[in-house]
PyMOL commands that place a pseudoatom at each C-alpha (Angstrom):
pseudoatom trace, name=CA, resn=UNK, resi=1, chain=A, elem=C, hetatm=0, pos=[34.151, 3.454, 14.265]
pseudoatom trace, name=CA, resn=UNK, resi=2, chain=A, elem=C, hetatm=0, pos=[32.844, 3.876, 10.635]
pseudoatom trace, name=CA, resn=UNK, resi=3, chain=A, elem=C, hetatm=0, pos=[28.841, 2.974, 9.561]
pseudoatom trace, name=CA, resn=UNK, resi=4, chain=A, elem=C, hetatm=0, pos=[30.465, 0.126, 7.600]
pseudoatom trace, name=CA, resn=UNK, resi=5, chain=A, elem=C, hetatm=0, pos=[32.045, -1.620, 10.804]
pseudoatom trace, name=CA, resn=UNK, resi=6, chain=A, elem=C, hetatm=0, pos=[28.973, -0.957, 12.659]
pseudoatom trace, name=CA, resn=UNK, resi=7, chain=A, elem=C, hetatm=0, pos=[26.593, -3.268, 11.597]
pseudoatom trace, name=CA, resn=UNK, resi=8, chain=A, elem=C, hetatm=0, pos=[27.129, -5.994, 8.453]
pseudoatom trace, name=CA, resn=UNK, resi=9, chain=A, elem=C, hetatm=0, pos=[24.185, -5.324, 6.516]
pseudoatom trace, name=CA, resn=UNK, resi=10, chain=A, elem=C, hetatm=0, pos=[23.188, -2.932, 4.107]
pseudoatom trace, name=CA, resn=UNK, resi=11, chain=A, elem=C, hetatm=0, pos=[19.333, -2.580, 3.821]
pseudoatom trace, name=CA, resn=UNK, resi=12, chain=A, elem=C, hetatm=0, pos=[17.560, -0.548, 1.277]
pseudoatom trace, name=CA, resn=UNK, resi=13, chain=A, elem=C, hetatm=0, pos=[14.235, 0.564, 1.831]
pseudoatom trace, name=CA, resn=UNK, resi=14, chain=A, elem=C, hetatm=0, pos=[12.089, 3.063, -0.182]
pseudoatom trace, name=CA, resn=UNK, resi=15, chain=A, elem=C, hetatm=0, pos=[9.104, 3.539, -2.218]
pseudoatom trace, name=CA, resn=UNK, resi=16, chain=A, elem=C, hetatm=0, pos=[8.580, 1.341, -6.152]
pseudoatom trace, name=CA, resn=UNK, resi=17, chain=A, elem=C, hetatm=0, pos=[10.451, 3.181, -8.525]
pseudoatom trace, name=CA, resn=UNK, resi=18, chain=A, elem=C, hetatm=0, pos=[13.385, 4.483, -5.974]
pseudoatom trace, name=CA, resn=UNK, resi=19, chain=A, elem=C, hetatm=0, pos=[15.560, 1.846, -7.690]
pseudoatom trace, name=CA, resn=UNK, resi=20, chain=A, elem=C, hetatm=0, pos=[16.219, -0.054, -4.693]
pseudoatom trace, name=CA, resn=UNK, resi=21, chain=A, elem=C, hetatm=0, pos=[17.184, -3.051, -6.946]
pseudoatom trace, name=CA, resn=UNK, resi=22, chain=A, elem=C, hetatm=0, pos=[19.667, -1.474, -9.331]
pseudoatom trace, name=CA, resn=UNK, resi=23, chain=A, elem=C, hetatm=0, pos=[21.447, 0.563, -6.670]
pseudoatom trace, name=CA, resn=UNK, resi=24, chain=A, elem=C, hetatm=0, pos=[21.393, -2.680, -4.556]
pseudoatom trace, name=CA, resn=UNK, resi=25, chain=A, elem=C, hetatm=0, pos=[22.924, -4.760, -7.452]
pseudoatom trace, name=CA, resn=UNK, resi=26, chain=A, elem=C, hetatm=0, pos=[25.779, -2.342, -8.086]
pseudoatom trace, name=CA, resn=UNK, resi=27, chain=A, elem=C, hetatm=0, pos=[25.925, -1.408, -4.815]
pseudoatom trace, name=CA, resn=UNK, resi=28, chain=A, elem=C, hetatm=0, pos=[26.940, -5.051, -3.654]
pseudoatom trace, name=CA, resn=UNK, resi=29, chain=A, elem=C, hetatm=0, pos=[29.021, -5.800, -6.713]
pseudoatom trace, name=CA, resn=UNK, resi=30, chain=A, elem=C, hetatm=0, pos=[31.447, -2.578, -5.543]
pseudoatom trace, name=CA, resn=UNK, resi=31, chain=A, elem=C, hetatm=0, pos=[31.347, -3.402, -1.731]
pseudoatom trace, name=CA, resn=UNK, resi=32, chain=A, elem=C, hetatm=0, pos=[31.850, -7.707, -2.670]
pseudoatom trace, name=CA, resn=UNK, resi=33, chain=A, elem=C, hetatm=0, pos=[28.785, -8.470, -0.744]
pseudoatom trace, name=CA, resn=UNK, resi=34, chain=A, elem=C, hetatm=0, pos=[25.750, -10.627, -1.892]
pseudoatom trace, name=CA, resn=UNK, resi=35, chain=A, elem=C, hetatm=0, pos=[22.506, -9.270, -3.150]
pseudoatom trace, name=CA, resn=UNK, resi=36, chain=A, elem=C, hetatm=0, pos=[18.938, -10.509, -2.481]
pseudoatom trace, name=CA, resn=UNK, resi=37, chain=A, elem=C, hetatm=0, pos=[15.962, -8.873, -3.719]
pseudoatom trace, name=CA, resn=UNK, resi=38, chain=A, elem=C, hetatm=0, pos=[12.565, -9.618, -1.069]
pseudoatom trace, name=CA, resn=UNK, resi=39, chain=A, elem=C, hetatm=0, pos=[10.535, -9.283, -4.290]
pseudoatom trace, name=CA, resn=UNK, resi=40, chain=A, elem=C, hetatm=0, pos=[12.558, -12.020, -6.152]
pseudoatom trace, name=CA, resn=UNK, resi=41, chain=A, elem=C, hetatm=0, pos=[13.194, -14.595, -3.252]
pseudoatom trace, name=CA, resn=UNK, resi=42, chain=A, elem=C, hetatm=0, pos=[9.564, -14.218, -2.836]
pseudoatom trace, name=CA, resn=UNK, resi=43, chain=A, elem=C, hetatm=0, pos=[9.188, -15.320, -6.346]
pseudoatom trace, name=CA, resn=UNK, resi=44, chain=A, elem=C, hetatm=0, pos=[12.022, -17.644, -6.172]
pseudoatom trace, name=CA, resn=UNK, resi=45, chain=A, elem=C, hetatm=0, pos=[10.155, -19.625, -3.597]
pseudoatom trace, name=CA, resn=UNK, resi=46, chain=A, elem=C, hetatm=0, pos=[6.595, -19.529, -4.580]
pseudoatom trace, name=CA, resn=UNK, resi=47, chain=A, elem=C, hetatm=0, pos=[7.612, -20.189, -8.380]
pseudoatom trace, name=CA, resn=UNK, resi=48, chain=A, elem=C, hetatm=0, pos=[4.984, -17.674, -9.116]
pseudoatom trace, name=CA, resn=UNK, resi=49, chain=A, elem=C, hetatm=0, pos=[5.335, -13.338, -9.713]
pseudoatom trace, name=CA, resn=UNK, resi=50, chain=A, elem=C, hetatm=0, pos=[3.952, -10.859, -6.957]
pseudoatom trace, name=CA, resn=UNK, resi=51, chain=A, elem=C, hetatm=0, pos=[0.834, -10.316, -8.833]
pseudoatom trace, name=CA, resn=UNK, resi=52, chain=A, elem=C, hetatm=0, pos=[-0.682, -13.710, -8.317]
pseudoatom trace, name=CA, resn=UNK, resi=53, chain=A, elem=C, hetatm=0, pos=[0.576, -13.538, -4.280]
pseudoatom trace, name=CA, resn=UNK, resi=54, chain=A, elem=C, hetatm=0, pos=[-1.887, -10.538, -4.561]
pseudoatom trace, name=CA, resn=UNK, resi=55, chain=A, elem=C, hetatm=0, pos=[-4.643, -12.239, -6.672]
pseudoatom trace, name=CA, resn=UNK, resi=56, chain=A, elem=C, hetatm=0, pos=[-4.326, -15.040, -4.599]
pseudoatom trace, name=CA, resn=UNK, resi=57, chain=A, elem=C, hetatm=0, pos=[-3.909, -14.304, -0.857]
pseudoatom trace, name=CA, resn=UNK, resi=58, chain=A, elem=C, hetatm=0, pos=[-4.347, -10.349, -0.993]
pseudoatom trace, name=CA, resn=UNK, resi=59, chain=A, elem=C, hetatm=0, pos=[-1.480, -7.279, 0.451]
pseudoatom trace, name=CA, resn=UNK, resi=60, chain=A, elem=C, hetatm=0, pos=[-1.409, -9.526, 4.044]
pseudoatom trace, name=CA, resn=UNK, resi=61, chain=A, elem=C, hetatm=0, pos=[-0.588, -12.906, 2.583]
pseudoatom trace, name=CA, resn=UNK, resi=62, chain=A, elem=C, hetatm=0, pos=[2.073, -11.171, 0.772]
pseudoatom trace, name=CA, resn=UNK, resi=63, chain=A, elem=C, hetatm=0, pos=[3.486, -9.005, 3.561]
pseudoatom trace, name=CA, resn=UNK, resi=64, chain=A, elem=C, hetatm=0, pos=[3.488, -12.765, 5.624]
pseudoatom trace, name=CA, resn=UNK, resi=65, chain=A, elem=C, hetatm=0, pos=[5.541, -14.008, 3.189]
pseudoatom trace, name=CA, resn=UNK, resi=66, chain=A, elem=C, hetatm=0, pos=[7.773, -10.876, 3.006]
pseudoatom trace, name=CA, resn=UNK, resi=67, chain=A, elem=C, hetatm=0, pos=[8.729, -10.779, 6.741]
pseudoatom trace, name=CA, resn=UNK, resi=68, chain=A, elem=C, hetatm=0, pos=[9.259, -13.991, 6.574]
pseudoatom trace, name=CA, resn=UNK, resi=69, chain=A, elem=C, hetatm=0, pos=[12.170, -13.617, 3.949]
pseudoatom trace, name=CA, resn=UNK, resi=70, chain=A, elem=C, hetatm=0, pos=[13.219, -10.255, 5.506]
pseudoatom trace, name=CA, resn=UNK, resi=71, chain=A, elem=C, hetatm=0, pos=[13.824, -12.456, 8.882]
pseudoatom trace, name=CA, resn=UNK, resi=72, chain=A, elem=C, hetatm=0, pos=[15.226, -14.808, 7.345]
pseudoatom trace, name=CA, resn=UNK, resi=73, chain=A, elem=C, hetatm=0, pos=[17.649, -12.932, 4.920]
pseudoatom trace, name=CA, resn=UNK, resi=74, chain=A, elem=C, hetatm=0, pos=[18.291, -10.036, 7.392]
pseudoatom trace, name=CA, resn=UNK, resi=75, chain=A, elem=C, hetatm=0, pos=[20.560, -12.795, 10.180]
pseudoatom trace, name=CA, resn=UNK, resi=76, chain=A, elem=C, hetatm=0, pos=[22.832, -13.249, 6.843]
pseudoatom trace, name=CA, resn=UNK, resi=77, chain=A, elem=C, hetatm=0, pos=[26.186, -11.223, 7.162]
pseudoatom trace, name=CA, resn=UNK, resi=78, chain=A, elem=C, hetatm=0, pos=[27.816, -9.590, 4.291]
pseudoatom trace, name=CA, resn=UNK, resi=79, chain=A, elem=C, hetatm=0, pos=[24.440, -8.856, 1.938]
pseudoatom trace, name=CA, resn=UNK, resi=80, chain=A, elem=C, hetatm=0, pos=[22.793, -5.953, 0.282]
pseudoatom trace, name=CA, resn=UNK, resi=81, chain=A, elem=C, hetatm=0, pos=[18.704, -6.347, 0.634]
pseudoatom trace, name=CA, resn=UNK, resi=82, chain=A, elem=C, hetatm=0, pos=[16.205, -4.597, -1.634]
pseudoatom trace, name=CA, resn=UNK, resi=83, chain=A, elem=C, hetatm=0, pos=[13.506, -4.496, 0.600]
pseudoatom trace, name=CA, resn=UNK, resi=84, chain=A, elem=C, hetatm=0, pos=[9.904, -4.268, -1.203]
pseudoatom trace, name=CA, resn=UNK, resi=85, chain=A, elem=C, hetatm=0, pos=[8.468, -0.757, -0.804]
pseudoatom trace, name=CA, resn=UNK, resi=86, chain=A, elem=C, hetatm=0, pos=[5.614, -1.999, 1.684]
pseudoatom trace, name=CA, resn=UNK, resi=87, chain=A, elem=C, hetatm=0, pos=[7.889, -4.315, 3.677]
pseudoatom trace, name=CA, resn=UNK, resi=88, chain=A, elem=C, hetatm=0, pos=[8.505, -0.632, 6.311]
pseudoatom trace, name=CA, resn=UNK, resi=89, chain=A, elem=C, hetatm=0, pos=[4.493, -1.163, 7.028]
pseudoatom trace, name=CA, resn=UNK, resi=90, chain=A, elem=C, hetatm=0, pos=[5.868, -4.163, 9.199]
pseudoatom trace, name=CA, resn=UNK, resi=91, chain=A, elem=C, hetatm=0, pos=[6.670, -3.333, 12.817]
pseudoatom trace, name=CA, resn=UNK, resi=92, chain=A, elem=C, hetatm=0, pos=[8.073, -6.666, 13.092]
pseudoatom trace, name=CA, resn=UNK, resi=93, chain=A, elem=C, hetatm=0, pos=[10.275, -5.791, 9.018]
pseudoatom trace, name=CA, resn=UNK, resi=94, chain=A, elem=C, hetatm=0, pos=[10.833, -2.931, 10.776]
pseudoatom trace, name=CA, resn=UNK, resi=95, chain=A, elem=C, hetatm=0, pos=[12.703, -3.863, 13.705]
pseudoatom trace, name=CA, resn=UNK, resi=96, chain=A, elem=C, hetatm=0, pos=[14.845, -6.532, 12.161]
pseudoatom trace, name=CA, resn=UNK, resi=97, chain=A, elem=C, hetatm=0, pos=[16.299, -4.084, 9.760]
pseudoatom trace, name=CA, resn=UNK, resi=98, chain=A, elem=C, hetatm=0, pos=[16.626, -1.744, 12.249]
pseudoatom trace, name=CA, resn=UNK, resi=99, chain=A, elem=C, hetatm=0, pos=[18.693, -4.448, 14.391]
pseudoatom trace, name=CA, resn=UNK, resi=100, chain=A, elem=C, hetatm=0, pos=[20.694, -6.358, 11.858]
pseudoatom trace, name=CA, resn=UNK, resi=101, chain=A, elem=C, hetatm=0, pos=[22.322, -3.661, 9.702]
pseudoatom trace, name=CA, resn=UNK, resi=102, chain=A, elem=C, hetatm=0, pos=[22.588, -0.027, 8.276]
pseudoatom trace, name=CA, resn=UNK, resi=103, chain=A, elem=C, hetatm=0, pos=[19.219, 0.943, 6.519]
pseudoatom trace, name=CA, resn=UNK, resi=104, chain=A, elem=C, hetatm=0, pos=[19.226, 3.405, 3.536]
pseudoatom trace, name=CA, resn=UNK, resi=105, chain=A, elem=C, hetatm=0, pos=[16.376, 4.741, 2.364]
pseudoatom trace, name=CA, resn=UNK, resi=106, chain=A, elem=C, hetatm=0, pos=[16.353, 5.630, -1.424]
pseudoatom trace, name=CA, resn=UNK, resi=107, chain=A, elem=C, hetatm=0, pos=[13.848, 8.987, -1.756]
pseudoatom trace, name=CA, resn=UNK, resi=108, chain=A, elem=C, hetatm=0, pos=[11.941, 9.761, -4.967]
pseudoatom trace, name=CA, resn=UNK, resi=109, chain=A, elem=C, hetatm=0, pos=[9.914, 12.635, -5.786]
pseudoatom trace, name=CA, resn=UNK, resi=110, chain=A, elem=C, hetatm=0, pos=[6.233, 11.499, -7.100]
pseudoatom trace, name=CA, resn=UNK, resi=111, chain=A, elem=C, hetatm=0, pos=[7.254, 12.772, -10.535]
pseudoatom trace, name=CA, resn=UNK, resi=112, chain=A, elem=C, hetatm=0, pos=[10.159, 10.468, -11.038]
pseudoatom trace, name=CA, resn=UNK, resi=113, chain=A, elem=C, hetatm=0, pos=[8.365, 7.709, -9.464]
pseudoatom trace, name=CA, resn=UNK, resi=114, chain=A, elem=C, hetatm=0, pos=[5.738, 7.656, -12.058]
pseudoatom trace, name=CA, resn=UNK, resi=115, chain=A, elem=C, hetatm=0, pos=[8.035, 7.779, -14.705]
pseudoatom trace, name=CA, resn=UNK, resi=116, chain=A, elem=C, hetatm=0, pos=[10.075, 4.884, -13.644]
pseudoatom trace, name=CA, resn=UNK, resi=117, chain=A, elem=C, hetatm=0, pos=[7.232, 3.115, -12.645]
pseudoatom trace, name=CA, resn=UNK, resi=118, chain=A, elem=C, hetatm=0, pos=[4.883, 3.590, -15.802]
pseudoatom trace, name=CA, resn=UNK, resi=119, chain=A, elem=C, hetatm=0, pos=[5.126, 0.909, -17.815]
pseudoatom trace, name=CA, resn=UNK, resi=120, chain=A, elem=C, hetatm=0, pos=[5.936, -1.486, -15.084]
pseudoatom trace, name=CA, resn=UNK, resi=121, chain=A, elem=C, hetatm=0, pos=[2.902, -4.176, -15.348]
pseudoatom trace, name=CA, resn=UNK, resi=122, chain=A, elem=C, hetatm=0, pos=[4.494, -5.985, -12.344]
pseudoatom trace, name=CA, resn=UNK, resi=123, chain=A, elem=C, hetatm=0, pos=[3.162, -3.922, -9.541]
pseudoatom trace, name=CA, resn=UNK, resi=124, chain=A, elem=C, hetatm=0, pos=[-0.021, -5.325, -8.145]
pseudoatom trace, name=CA, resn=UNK, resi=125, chain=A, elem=C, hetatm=0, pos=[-0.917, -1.993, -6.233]
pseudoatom trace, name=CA, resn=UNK, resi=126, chain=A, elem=C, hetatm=0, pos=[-0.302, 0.330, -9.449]
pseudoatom trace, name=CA, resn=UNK, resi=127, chain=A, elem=C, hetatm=0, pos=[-2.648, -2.222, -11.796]
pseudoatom trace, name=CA, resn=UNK, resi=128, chain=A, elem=C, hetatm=0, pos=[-5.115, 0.523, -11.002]
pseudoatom trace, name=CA, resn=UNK, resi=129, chain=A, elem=C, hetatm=0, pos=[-6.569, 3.669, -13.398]
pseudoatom trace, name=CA, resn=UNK, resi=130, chain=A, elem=C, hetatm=0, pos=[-5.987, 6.368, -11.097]
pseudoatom trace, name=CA, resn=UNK, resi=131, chain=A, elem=C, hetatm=0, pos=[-1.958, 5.488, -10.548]
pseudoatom trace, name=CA, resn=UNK, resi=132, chain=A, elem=C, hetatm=0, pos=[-0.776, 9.029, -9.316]
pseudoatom trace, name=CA, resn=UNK, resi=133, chain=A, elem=C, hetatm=0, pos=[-3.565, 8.922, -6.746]
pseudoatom trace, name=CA, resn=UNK, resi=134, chain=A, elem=C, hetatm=0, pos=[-1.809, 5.459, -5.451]
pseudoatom trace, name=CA, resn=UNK, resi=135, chain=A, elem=C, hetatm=0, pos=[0.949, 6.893, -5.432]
pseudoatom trace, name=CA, resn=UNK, resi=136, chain=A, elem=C, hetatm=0, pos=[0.439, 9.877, -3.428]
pseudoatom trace, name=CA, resn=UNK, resi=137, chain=A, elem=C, hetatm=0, pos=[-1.601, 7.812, -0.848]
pseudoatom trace, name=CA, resn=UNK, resi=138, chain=A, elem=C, hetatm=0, pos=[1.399, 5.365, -0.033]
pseudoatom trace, name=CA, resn=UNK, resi=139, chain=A, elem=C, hetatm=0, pos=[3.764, 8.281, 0.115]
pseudoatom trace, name=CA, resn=UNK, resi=140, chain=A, elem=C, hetatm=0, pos=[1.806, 10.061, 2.666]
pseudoatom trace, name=CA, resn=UNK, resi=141, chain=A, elem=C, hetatm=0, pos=[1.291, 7.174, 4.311]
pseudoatom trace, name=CA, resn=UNK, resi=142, chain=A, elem=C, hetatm=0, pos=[5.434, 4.837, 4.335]
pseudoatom trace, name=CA, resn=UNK, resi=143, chain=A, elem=C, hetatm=0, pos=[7.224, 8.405, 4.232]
pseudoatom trace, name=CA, resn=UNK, resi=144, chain=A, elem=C, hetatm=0, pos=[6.934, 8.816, 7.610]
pseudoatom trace, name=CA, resn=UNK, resi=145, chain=A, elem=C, hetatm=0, pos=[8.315, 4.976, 8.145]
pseudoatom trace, name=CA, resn=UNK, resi=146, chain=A, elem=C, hetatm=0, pos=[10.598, 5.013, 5.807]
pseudoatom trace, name=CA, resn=UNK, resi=147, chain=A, elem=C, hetatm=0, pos=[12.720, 8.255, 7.914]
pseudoatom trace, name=CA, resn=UNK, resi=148, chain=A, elem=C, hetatm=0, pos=[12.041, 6.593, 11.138]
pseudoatom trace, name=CA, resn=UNK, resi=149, chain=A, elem=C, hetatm=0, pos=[13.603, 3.395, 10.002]
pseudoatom trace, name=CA, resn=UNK, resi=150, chain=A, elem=C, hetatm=0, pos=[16.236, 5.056, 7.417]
pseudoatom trace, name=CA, resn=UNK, resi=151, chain=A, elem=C, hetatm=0, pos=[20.189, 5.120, 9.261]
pseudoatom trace, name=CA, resn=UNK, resi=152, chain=A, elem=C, hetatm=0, pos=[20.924, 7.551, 6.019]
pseudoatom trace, name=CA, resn=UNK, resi=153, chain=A, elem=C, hetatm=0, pos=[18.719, 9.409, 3.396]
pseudoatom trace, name=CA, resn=UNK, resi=154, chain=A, elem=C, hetatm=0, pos=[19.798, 10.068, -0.377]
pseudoatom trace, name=CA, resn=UNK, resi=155, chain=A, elem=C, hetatm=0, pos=[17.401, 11.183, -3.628]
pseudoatom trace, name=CA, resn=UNK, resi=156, chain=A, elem=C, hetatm=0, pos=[18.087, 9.286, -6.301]
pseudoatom trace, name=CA, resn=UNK, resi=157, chain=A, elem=C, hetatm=0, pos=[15.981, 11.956, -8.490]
pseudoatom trace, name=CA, resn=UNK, resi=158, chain=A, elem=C, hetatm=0, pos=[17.666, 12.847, -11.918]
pseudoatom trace, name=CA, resn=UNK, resi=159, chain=A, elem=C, hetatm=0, pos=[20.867, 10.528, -10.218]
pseudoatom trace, name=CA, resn=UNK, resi=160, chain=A, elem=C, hetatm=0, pos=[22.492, 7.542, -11.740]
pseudoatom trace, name=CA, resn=UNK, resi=161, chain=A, elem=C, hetatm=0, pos=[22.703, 4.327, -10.046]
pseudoatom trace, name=CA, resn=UNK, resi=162, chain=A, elem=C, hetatm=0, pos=[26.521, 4.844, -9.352]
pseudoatom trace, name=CA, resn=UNK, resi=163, chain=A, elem=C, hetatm=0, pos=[25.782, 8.291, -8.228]
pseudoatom trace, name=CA, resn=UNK, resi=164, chain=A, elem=C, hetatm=0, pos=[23.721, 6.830, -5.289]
pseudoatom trace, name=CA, resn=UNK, resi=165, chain=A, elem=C, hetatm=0, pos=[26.254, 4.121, -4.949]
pseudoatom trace, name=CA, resn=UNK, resi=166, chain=A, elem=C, hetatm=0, pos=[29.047, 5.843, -4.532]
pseudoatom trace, name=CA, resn=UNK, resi=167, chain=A, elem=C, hetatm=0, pos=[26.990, 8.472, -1.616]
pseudoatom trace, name=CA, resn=UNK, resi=168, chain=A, elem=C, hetatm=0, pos=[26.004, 5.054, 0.224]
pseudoatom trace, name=CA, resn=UNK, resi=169, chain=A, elem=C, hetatm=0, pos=[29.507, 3.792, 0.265]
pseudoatom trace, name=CA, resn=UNK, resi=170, chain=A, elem=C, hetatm=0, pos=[31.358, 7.559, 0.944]
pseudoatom trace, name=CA, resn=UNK, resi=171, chain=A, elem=C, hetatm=0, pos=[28.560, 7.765, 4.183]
pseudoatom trace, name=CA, resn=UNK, resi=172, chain=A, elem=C, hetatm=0, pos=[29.320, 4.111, 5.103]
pseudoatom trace, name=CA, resn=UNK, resi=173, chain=A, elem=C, hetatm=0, pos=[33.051, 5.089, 5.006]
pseudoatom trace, name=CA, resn=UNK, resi=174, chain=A, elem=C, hetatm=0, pos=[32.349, 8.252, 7.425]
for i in range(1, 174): cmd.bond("trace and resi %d" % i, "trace and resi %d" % (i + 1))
show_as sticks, trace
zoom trace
């Protein structure tokens, strides 16, 4: 039995900047199954961006409203989910993903994360002066979830979005 007969869902997990979104996208365009972002349903449903969630209710009335998409989304067949890169701090995210499909995790070295993430306005825990220092902090502290969780592991460092495609689907084929 292959990964891709296993389990239905394919669940991307990783830090901002890992491209979790544009691997999803092309990912589910190649395997003709639908894509869902947390980040935008989130959005979609509130009618207001991920910032003002923060501003508003802080990190846990955002990570409420995250599992509650992630449970919601993850009993779906047949979808790709770009899973925000805090939804791993939730036993509860956690465990569904774990349960209800194959979970990927997209790696990035610091360096290309800061790059990709520079001039990215939208990311409520980056709106900060010391950004590298952020960054460092929630690496040391989701790494560890994020290989716990992870079925399969692949850098998407110096890689093109079809390069880390095309490794999900040849693994999912193995």
């Amino acid at each position: 039995m292959n990964h891709s007969t296993k389990r239905k869902n394919i669940f991307l997990i990783g830090p901002m900047g890992a491209g979790k979104s544009s691997v999803g996208k092309y990912l589910a365009a190649q395997l003709d199954m639908d894509f869902y972002d947390t980040d935008e349903e989130i959005e979609k449903r509130t009618g207001v961006d991920i910032g003002w969630i923060f501003d508003l209710e802080g990190e846990m009335g955002f990570r409420k409203r995250e599992e509650a998409v992630v449970a919601e989304l993850a009993v779906l067949s047949n979808i790709v989910l770009a899973t925000g890169g805090g939804t791993i701090l939730s036993e509860e995210c956690r465990t569904i993903l774990r349960n209800h499909g194959v979970v990927v995790y997209l790696e990035v070295s610091l360096k290309y994360q800061e790059t990709r993430t520079l001039n990215d306005s939208r990311r409520p825990l980056l709106r900060v002066e010391n950004r590298q220092e952020v960054l460092e902090k929630l690496q040391g502290e989701r790494e560890p979830l994020y290989q716990t969780v992870a079925d399969f592991q692949v850098s998407t460092d110096k890689r093109s979005v079809r390069a880390v495609a095309d490794d999900i689907i040849h693994w999912l084929s193995l």
